[in-house]
N, CA, C and O atoms as a Maestro MAE file, in Angstrom:
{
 s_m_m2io_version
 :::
 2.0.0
}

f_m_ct {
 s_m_title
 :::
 protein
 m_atom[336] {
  # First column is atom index #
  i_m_mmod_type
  r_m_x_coord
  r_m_y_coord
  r_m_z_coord
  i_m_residue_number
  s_m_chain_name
  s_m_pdb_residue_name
  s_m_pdb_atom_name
  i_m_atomic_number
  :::
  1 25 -8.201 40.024 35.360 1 A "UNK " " N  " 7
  2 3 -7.356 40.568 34.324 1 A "UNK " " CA " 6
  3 2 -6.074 39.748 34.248 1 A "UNK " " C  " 6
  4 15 -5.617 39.310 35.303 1 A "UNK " " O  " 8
  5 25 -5.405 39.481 33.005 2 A "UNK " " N  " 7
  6 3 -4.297 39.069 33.271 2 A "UNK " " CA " 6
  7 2 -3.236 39.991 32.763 2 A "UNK " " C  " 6
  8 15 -3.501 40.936 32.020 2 A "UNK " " O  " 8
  9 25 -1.836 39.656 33.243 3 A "UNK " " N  " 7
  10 3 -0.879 40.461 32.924 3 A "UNK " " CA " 6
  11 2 -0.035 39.020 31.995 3 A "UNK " " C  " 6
  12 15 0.113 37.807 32.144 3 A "UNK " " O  " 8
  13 25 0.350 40.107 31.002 4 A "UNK " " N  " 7
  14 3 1.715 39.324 29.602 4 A "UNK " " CA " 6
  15 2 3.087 39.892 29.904 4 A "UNK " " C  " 6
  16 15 3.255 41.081 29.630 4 A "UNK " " O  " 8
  17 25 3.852 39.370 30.306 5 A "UNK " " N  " 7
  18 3 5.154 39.472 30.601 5 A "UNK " " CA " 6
  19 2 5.888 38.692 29.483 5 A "UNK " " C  " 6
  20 15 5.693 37.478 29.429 5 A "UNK " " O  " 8
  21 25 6.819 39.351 28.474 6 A "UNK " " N  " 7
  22 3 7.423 38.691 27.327 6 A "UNK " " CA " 6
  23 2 8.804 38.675 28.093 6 A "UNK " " C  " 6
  24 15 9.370 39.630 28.626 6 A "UNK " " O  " 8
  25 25 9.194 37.401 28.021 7 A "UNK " " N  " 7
  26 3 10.521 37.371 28.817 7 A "UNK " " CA " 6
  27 2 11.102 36.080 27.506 7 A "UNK " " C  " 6
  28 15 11.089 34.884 27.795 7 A "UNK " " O  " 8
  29 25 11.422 36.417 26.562 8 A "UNK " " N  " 7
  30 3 11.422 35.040 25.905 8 A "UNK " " CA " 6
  31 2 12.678 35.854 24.917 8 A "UNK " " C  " 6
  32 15 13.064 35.333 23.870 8 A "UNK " " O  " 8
  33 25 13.234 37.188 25.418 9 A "UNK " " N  " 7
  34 3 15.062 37.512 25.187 9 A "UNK " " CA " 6
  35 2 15.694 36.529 25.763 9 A "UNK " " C  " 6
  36 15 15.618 35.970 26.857 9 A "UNK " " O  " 8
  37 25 16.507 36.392 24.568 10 A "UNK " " N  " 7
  38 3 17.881 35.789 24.884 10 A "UNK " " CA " 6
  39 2 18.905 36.549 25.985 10 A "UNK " " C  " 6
  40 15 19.704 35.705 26.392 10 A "UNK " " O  " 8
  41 25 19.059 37.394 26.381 11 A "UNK " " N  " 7
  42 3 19.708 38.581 26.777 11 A "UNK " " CA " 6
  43 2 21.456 38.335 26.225 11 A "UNK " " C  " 6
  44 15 22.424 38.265 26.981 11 A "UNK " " O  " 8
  45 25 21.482 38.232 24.627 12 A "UNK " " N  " 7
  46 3 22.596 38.562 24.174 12 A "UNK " " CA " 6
  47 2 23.414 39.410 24.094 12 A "UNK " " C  " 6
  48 15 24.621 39.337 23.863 12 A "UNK " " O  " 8
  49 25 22.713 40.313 24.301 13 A "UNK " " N  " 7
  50 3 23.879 41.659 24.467 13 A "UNK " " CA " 6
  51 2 24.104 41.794 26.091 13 A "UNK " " C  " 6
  52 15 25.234 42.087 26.480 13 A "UNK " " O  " 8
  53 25 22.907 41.559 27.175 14 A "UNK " " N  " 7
  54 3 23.174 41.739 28.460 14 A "UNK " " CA " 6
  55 2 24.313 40.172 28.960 14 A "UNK " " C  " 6
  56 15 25.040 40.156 29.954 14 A "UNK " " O  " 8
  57 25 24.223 39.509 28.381 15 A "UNK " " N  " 7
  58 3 25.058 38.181 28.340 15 A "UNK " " CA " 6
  59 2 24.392 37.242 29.295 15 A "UNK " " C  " 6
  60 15 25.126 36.560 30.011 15 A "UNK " " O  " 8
  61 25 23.194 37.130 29.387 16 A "UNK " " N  " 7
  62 3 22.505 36.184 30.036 16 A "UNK " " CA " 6
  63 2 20.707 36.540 30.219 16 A "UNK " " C  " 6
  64 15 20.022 37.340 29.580 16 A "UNK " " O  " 8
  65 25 20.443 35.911 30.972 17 A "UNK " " N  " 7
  66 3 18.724 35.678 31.061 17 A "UNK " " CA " 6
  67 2 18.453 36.652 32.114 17 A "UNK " " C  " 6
  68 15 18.001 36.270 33.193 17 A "UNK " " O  " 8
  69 25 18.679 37.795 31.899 18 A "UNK " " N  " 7
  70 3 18.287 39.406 32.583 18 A "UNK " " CA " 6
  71 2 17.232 39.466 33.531 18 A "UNK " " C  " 6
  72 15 17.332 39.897 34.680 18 A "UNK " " O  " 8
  73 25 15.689 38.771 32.704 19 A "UNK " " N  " 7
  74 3 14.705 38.581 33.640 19 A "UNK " " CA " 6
  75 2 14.659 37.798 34.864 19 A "UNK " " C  " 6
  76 15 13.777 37.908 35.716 19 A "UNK " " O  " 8
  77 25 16.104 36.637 34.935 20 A "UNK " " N  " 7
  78 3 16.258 35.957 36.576 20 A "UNK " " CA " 6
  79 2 17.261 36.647 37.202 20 A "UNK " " C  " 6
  80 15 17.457 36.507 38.409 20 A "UNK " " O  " 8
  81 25 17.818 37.263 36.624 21 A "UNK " " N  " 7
  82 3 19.217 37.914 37.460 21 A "UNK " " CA " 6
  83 2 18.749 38.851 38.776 21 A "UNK " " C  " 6
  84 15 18.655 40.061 38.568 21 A "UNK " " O  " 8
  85 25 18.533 38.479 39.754 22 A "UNK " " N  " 7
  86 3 18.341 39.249 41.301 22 A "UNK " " CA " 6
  87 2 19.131 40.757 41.303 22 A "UNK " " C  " 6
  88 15 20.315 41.072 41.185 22 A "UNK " " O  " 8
  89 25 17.855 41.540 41.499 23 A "UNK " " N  " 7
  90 3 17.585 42.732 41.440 23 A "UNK " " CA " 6
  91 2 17.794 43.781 42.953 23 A "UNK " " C  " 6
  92 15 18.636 44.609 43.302 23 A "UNK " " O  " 8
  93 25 16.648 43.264 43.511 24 A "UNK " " N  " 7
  94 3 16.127 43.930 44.793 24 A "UNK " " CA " 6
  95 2 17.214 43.470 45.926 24 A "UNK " " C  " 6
  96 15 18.040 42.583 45.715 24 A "UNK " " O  " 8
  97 25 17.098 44.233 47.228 25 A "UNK " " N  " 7
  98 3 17.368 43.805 48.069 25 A "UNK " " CA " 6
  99 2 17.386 42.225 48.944 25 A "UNK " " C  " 6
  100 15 18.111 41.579 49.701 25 A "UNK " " O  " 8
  101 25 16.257 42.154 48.354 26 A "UNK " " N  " 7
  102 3 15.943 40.382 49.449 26 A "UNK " " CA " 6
  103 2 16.336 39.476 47.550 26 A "UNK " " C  " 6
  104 15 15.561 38.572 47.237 26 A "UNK " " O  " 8
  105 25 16.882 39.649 47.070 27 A "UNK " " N  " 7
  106 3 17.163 38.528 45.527 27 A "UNK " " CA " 6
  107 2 15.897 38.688 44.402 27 A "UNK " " C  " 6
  108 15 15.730 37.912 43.461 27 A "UNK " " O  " 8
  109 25 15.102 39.786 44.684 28 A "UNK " " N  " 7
  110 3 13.699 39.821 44.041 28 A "UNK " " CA " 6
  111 2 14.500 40.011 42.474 28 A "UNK " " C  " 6
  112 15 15.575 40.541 42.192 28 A "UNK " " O  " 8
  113 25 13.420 39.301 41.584 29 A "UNK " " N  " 7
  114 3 13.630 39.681 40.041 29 A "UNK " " CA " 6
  115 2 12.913 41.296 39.842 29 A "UNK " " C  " 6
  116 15 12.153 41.809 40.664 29 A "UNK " " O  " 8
  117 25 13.289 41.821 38.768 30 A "UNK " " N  " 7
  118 3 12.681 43.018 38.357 30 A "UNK " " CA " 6
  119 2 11.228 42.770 37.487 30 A "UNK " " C  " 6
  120 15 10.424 43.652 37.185 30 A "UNK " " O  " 8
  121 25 11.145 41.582 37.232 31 A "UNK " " N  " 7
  122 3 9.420 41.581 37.030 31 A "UNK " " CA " 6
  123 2 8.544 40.688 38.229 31 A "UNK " " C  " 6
  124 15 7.362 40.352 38.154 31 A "UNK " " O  " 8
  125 25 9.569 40.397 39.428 32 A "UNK " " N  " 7
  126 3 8.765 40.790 40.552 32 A "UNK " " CA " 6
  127 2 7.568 41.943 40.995 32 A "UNK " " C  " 6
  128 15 6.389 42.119 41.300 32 A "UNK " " O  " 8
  129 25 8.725 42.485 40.793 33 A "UNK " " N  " 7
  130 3 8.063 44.096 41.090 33 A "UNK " " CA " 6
  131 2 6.545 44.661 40.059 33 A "UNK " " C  " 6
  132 15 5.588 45.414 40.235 33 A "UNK " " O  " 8
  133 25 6.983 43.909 39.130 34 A "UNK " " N  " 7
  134 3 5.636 44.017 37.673 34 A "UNK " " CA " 6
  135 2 4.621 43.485 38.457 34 A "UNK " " C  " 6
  136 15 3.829 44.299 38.931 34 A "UNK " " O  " 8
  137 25 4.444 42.191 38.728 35 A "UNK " " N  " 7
  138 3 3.850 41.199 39.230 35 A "UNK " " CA " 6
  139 2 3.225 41.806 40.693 35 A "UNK " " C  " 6
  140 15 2.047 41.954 41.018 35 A "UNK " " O  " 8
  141 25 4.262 42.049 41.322 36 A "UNK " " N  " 7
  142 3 3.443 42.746 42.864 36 A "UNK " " CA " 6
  143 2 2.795 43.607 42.534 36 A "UNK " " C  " 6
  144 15 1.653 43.302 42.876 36 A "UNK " " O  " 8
  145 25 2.782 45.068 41.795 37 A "UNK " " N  " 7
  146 3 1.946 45.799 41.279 37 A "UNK " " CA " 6
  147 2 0.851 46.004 40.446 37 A "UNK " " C  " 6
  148 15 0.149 46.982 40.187 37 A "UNK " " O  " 8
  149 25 0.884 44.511 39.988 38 A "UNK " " N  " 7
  150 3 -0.518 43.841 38.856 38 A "UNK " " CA " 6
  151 2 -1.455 43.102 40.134 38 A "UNK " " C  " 6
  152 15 -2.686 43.068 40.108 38 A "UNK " " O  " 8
  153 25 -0.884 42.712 40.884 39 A "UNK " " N  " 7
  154 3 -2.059 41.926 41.599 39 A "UNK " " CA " 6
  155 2 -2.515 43.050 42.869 39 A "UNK " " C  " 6
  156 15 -3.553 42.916 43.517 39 A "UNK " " O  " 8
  157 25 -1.777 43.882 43.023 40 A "UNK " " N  " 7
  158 3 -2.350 44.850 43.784 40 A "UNK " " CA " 6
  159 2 -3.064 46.171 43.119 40 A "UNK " " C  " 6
  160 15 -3.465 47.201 43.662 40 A "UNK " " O  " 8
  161 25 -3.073 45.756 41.726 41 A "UNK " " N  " 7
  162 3 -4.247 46.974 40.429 41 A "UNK " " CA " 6
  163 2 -5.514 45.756 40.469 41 A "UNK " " C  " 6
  164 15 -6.590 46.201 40.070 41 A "UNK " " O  " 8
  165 25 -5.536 44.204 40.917 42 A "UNK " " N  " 7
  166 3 -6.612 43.585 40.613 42 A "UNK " " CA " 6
  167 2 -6.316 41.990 39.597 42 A "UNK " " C  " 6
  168 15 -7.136 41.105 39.352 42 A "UNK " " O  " 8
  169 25 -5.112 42.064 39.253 43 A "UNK " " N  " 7
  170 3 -5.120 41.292 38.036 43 A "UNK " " CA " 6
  171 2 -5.038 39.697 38.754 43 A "UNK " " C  " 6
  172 15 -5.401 39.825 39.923 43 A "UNK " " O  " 8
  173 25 -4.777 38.614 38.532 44 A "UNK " " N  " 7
  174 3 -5.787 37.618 39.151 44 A "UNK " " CA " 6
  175 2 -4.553 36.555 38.177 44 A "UNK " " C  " 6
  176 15 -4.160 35.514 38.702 44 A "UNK " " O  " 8
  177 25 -4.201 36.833 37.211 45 A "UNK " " N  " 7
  178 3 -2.890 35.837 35.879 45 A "UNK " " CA " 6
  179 2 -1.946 36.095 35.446 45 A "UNK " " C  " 6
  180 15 -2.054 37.231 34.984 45 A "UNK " " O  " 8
  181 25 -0.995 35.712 35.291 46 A "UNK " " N  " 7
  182 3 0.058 36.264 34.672 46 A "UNK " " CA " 6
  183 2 0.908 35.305 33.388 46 A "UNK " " C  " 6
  184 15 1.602 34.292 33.476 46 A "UNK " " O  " 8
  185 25 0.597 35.931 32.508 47 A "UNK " " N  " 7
  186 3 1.149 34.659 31.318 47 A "UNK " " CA " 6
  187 2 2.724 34.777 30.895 47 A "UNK " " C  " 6
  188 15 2.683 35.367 29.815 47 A "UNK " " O  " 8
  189 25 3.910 34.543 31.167 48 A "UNK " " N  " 7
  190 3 5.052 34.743 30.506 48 A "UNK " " CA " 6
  191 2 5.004 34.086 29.366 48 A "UNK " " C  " 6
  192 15 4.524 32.954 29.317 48 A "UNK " " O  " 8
  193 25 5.517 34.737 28.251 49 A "UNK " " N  " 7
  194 3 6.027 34.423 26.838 49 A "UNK " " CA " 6
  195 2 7.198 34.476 27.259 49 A "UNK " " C  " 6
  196 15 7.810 35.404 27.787 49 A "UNK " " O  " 8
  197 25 7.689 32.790 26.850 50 A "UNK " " N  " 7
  198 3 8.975 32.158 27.128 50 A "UNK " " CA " 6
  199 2 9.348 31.379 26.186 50 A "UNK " " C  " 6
  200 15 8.558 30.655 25.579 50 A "UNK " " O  " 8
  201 25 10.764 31.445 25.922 51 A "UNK " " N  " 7
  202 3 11.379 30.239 25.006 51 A "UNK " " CA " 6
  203 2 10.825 29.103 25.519 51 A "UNK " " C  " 6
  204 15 10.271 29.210 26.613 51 A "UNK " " O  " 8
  205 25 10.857 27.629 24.773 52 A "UNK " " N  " 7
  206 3 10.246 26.812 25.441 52 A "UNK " " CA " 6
  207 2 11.477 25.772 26.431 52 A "UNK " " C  " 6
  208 15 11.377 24.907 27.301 52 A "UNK " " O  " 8
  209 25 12.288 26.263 25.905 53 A "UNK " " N  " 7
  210 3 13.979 25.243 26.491 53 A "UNK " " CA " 6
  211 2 14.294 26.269 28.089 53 A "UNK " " C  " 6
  212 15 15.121 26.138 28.991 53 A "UNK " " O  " 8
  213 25 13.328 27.141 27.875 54 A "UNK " " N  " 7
  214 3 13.473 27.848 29.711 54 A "UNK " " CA " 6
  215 2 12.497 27.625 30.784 54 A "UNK " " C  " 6
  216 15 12.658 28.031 31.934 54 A "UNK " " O  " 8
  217 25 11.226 26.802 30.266 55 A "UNK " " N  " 7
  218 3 9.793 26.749 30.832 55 A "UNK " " CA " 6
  219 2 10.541 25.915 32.154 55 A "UNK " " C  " 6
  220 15 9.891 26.245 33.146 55 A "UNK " " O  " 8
  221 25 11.537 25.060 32.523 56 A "UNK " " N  " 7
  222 3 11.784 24.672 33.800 56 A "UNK " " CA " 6
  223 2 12.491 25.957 34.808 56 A "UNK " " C  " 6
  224 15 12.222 26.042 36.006 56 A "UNK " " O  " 8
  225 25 13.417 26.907 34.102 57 A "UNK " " N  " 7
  226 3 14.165 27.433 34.505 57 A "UNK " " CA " 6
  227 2 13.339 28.183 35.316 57 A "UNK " " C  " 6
  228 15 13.555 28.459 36.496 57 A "UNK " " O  " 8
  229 25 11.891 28.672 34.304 58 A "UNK " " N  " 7
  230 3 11.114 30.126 34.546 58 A "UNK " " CA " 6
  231 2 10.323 29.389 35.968 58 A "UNK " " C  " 6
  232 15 10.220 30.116 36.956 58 A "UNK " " O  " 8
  233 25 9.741 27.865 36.059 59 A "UNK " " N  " 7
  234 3 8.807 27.375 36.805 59 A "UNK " " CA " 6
  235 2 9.576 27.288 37.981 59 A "UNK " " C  " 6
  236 15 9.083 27.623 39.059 59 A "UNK " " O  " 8
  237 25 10.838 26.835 37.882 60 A "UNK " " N  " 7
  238 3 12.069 26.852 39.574 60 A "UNK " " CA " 6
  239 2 12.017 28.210 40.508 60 A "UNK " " C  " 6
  240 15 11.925 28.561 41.685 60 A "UNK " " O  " 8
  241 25 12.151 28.774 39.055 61 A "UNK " " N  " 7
  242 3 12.714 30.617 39.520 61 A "UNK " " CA " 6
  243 2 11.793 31.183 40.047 61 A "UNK " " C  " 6
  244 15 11.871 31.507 41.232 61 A "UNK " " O  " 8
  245 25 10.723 31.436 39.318 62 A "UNK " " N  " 7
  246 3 9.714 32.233 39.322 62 A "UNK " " CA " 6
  247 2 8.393 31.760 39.915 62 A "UNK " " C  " 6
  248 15 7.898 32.267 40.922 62 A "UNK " " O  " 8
  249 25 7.826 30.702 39.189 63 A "UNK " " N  " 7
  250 3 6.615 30.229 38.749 63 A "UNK " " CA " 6
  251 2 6.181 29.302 40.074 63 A "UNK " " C  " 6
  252 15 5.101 28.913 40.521 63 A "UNK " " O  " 8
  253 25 6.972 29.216 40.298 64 A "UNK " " N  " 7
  254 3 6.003 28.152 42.028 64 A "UNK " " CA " 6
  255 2 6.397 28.740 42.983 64 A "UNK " " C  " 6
  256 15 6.229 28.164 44.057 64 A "UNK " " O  " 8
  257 25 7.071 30.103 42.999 65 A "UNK " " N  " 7
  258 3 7.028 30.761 43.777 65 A "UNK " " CA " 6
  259 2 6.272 31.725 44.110 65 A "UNK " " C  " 6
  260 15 6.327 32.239 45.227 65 A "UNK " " O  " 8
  261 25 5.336 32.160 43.032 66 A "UNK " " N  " 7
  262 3 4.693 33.170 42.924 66 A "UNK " " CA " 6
  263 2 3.202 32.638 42.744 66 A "UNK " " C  " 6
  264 15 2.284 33.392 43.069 66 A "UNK " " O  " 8
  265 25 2.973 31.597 42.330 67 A "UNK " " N  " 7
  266 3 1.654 30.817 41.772 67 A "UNK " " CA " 6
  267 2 0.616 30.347 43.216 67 A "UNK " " C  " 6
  268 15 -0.353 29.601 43.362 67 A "UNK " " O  " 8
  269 25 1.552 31.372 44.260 68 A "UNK " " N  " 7
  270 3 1.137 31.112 45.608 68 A "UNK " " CA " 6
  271 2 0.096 32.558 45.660 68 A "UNK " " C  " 6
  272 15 -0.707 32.815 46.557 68 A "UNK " " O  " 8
  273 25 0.295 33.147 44.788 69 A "UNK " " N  " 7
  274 3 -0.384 34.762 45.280 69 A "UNK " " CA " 6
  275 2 -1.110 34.692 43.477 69 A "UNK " " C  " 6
  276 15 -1.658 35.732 43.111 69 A "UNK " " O  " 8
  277 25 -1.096 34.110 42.981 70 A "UNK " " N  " 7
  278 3 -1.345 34.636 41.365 70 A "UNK " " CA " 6
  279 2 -1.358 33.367 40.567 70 A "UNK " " C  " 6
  280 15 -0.525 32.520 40.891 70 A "UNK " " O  " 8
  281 25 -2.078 33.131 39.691 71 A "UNK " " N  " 7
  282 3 -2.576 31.974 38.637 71 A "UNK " " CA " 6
  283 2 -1.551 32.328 37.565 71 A "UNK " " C  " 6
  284 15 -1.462 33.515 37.254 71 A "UNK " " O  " 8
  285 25 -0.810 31.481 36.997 72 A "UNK " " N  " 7
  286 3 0.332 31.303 36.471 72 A "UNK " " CA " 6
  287 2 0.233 30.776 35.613 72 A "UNK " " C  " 6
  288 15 -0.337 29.697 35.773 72 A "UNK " " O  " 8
  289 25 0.740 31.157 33.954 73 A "UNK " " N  " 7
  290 3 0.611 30.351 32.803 73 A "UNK " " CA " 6
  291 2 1.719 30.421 31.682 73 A "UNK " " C  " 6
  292 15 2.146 31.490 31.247 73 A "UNK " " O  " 8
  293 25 2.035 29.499 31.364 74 A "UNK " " N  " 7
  294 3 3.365 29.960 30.355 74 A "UNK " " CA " 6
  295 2 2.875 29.721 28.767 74 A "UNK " " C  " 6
  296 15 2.171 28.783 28.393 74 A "UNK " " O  " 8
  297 25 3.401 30.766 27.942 75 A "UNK " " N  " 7
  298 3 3.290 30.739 26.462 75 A "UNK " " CA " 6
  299 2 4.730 30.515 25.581 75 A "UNK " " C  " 6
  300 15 5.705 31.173 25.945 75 A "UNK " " O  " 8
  301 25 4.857 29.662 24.513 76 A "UNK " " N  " 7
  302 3 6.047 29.684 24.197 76 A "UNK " " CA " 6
  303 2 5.855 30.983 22.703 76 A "UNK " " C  " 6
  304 15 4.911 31.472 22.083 76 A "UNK " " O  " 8
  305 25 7.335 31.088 22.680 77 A "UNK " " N  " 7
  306 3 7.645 32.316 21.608 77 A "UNK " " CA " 6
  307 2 8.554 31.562 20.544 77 A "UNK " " C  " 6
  308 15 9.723 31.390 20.889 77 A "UNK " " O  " 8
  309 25 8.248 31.187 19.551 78 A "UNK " " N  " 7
  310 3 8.921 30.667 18.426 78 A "UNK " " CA " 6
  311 2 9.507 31.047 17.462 78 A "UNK " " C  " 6
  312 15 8.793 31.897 16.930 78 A "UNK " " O  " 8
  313 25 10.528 30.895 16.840 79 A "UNK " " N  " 7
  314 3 10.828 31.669 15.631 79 A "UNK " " CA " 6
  315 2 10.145 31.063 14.551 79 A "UNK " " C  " 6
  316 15 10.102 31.762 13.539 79 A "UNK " " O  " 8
  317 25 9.591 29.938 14.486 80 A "UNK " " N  " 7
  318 3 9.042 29.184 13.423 80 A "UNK " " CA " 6
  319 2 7.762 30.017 13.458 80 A "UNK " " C  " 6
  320 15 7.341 30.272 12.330 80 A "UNK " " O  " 8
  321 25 6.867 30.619 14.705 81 A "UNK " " N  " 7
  322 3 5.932 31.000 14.191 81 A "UNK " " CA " 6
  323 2 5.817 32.496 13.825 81 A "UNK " " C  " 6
  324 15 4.787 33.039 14.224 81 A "UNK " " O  " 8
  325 25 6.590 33.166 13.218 82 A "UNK " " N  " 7
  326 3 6.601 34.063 12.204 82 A "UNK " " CA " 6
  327 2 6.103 34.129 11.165 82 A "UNK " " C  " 6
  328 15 6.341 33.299 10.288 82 A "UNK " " O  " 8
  329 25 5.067 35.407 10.961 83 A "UNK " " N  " 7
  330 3 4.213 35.140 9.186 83 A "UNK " " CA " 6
  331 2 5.738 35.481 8.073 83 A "UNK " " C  " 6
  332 15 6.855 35.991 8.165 83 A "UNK " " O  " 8
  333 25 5.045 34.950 7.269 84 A "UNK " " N  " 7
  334 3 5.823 35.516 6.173 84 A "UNK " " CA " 6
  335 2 5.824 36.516 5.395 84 A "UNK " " C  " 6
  336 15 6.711 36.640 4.551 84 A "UNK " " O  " 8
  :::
 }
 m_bond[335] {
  # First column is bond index #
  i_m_from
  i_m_to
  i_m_order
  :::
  1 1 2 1
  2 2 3 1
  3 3 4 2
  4 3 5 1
  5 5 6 1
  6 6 7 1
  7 7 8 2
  8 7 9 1
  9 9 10 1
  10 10 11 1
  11 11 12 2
  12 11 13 1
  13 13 14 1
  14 14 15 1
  15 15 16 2
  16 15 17 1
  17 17 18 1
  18 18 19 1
  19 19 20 2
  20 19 21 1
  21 21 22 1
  22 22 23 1
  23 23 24 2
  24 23 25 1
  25 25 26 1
  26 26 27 1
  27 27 28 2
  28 27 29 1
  29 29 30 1
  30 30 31 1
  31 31 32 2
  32 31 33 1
  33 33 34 1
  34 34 35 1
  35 35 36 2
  36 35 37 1
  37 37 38 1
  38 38 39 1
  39 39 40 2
  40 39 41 1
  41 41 42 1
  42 42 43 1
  43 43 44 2
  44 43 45 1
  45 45 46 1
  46 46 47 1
  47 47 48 2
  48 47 49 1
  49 49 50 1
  50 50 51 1
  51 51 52 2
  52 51 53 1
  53 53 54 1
  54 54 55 1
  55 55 56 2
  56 55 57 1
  57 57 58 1
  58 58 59 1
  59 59 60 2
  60 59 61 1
  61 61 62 1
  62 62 63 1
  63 63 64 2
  64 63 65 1
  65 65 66 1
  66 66 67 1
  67 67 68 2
  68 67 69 1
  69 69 70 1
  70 70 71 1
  71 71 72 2
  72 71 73 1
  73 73 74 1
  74 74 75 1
  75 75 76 2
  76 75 77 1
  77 77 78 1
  78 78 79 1
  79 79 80 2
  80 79 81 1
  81 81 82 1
  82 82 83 1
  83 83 84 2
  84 83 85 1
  85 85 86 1
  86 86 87 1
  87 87 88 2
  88 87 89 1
  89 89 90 1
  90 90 91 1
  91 91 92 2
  92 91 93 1
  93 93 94 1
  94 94 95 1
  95 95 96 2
  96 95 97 1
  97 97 98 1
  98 98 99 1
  99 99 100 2
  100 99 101 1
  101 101 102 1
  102 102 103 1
  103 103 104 2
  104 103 105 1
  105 105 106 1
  106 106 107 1
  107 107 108 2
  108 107 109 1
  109 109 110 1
  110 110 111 1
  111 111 112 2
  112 111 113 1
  113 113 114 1
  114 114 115 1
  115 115 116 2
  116 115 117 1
  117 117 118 1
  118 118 119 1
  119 119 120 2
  120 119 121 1
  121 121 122 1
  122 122 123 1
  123 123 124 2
  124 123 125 1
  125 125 126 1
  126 126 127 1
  127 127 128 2
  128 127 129 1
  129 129 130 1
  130 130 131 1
  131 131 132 2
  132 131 133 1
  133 133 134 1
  134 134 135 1
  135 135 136 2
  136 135 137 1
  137 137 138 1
  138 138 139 1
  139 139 140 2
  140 139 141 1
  141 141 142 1
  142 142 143 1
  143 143 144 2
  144 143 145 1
  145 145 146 1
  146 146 147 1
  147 147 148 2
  148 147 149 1
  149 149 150 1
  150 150 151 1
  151 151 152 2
  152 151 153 1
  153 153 154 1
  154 154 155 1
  155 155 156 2
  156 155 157 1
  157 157 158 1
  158 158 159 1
  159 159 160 2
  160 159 161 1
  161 161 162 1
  162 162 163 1
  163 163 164 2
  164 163 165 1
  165 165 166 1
  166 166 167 1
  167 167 168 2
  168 167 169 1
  169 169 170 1
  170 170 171 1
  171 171 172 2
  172 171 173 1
  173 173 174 1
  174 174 175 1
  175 175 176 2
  176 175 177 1
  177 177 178 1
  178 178 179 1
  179 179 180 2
  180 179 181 1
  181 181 182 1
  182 182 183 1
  183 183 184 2
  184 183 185 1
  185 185 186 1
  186 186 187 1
  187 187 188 2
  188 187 189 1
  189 189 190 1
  190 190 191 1
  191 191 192 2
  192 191 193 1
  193 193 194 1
  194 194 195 1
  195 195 196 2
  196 195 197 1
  197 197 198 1
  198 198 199 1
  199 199 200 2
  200 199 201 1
  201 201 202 1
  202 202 203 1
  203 203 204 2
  204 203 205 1
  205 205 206 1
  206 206 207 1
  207 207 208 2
  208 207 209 1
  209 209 210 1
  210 210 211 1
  211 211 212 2
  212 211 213 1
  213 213 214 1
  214 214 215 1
  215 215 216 2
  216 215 217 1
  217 217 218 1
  218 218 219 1
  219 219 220 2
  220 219 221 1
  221 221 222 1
  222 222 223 1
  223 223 224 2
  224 223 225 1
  225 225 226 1
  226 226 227 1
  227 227 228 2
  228 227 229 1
  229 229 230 1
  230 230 231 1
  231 231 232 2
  232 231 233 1
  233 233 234 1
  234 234 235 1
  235 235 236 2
  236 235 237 1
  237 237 238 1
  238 238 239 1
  239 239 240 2
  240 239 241 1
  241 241 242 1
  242 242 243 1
  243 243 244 2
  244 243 245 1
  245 245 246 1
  246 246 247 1
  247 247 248 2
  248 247 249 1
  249 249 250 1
  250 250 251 1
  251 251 252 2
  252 251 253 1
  253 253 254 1
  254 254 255 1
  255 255 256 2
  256 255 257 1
  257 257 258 1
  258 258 259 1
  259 259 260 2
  260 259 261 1
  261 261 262 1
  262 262 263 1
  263 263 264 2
  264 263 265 1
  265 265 266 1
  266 266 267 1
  267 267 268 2
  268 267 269 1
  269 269 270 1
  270 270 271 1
  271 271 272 2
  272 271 273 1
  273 273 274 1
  274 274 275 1
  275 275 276 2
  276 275 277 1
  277 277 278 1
  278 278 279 1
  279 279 280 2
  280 279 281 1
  281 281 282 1
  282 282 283 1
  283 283 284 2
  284 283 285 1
  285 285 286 1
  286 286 287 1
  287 287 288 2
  288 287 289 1
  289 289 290 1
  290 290 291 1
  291 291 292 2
  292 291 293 1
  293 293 294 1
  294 294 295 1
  295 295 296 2
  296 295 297 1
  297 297 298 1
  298 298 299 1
  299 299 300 2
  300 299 301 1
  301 301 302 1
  302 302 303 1
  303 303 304 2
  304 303 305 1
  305 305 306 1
  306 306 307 1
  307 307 308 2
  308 307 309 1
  309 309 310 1
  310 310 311 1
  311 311 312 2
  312 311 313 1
  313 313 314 1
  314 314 315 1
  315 315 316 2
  316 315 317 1
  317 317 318 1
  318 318 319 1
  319 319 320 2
  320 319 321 1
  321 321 322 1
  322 322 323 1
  323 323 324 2
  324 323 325 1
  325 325 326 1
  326 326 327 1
  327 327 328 2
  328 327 329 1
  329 329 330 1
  330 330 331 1
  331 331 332 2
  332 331 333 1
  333 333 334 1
  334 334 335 1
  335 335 336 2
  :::
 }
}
């Protein structure tokens, strides 16, 4: 199964990128916690929908840290691709 994590807010009103900002006790993100509880329901992927100007930020932060327990894939979120 995979899990979709849309992390591809600006966090303009929170005034920054919310989804890296350290949460937990040991610096954990709050879709840590998503993530530990998807692979312990079975799920096996996890795709973030990400701006594409963050795909290094998300792969430092997140993504090779976690790609140790879980198959890891990034999607970008565009404003260009909006129907009309």
């Amino acid at each position: 199964m995979t899990l979709i994590i849309m992390a591809a807010g600006m966090g303009s009103r929170y005034g920054g990128l919310k989804q890296l900002d350290p949460l937990g006790p040991g610096g954990e993100f709050l879709l840590d916690y998503s993530i530990y509880d998807a692979i312990k329901a079975g799920f096996n992927k996890v795709v973030f929908v990400i701006k594409k100007e963050n795909l290094e930020l998300f792969r430092e932060t997140v993504g090779e840290r976690i790609e140790k327990a879980i198959k890891v894939e990034y999607a970008f979120q565009t404003i260009e691709d909006i129907p009309e």
